[in-house]
KOLZA-744567 format. One record per residue: z, x, y of N, C-alpha, C in turn; residue in one letter. Coordinates in pm, whole numbers, padded with zeros to 5 digits, always signed. Atoms other than C-alpha are relative to their C-alpha. Example, Ala and Ser with C-alpha at 12.3 -4.5 7.8 and 13.67 -1.06 7.14 Angstrom:
<atoms>
+00000+00089-00119+00780+01230-00450+00000+00090+00120a;-00006-00082-00119+00714+01367-00106+00073-00077+00109s;
</atoms>
This chain:
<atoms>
-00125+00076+00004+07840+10996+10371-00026-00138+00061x;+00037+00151-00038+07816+10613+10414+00075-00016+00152x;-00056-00001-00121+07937+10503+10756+00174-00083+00006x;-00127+00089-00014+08297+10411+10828+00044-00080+00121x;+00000+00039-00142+08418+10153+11100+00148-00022-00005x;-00129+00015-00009+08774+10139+11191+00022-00170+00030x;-00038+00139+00016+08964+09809+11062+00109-00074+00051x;-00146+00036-00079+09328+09816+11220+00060+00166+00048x;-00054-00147-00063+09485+10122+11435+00152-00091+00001x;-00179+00053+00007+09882+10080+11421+00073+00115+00009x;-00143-00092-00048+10192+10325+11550+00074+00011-00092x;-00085+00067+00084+10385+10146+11277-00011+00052-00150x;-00032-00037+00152+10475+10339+10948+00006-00102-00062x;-00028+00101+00081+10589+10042+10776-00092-00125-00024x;+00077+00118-00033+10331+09805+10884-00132+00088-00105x;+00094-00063+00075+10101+10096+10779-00008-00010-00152x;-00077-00010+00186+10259+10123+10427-00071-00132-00043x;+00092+00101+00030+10192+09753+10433-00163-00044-00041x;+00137-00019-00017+09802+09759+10507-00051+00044-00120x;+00032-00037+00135+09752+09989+10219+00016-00047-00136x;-00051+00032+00109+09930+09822+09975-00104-00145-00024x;+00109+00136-00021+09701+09446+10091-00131+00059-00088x;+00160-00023+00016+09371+09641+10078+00001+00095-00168x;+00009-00076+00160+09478+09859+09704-00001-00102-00062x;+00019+00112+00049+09552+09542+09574-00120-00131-00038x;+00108+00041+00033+09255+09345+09646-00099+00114-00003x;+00082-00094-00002+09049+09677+09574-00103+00007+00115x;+00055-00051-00074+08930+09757+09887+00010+00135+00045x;-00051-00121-00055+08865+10107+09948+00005+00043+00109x;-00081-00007-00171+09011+10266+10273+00038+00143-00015x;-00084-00169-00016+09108+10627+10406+00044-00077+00149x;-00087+00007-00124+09366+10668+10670-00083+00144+00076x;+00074-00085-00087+09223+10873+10955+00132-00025+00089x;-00148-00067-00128+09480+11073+11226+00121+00015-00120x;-00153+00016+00052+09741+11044+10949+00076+00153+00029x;-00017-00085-00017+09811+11418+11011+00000+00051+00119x;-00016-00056-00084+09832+11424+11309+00187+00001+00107x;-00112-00008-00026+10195+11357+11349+00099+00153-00002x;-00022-00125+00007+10246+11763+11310-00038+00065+00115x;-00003-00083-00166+10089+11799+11661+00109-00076+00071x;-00085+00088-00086+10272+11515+11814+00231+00031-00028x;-00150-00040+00037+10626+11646+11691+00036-00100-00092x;-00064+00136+00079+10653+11291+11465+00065-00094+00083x;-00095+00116-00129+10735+11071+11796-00090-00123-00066x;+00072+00111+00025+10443+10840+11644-00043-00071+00109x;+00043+00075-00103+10247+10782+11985-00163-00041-00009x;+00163+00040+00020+09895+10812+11844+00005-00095-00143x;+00070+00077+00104+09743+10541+11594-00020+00043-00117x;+00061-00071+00136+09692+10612+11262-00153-00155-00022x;+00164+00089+00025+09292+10430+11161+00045-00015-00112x;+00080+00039+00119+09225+10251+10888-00114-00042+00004x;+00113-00008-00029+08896+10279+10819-00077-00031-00152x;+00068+00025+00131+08660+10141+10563-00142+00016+00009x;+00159-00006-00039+08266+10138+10470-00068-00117+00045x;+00082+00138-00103+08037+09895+10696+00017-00136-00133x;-00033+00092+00161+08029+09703+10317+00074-00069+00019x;-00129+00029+00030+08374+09651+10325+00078-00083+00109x;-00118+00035-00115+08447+09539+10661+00023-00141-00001x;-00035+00164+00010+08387+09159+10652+00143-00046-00114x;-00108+00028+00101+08599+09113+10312+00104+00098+00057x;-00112-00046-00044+08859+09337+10483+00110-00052+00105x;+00000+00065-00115+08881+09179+10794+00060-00167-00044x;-00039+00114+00049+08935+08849+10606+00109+00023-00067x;-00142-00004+00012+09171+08978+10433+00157+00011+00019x;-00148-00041-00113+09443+09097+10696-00018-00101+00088x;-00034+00144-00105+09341+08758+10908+00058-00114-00096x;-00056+00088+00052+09443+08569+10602+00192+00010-00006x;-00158-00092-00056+09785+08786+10639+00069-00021+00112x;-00009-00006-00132+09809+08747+10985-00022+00122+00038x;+00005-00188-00018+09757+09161+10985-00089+00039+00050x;+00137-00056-00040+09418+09164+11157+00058+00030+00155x;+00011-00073-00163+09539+09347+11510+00079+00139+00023x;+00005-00186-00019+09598+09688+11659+00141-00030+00065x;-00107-00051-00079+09940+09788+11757+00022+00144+00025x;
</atoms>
């Protein structure tokens, strides 16, 4: 499996929603990592959900959510 490096961690459903929609668009591929884990946490949304891409991907990713303003962790 190629290596993945995490690109933005965020609390934020909506922001999340966002993210995905940037990086499908300019075809960057991406898995969400933790997304399931809102079934331990009861759905309070205190842990991060990752977005995470392949080492490849990270520069053109990274450029793309700083051209956004979207490149930081909440």
């Amino acid at each position: 499996m190629p290596a993945m490096e995490c690109l933005v961690k965020t609390t934020d459903p909506v922001r999340l929603t966002l993210l995905q929609a940037l990086l499908s668009d300019a075809q960057i591929p991406y898995q969400i990592f933790d997304q399931h884990i809102s079934s331990l946490e009861a759905g309070i949304g205190v842990f991060p959900r990752r977005i995470m891409v392949r080492t490849g991907w990270l520069r053109p990713s990274r450029n793309l959510l700083a051209d956004e303003g979207q490149l930081y962790d909440d």
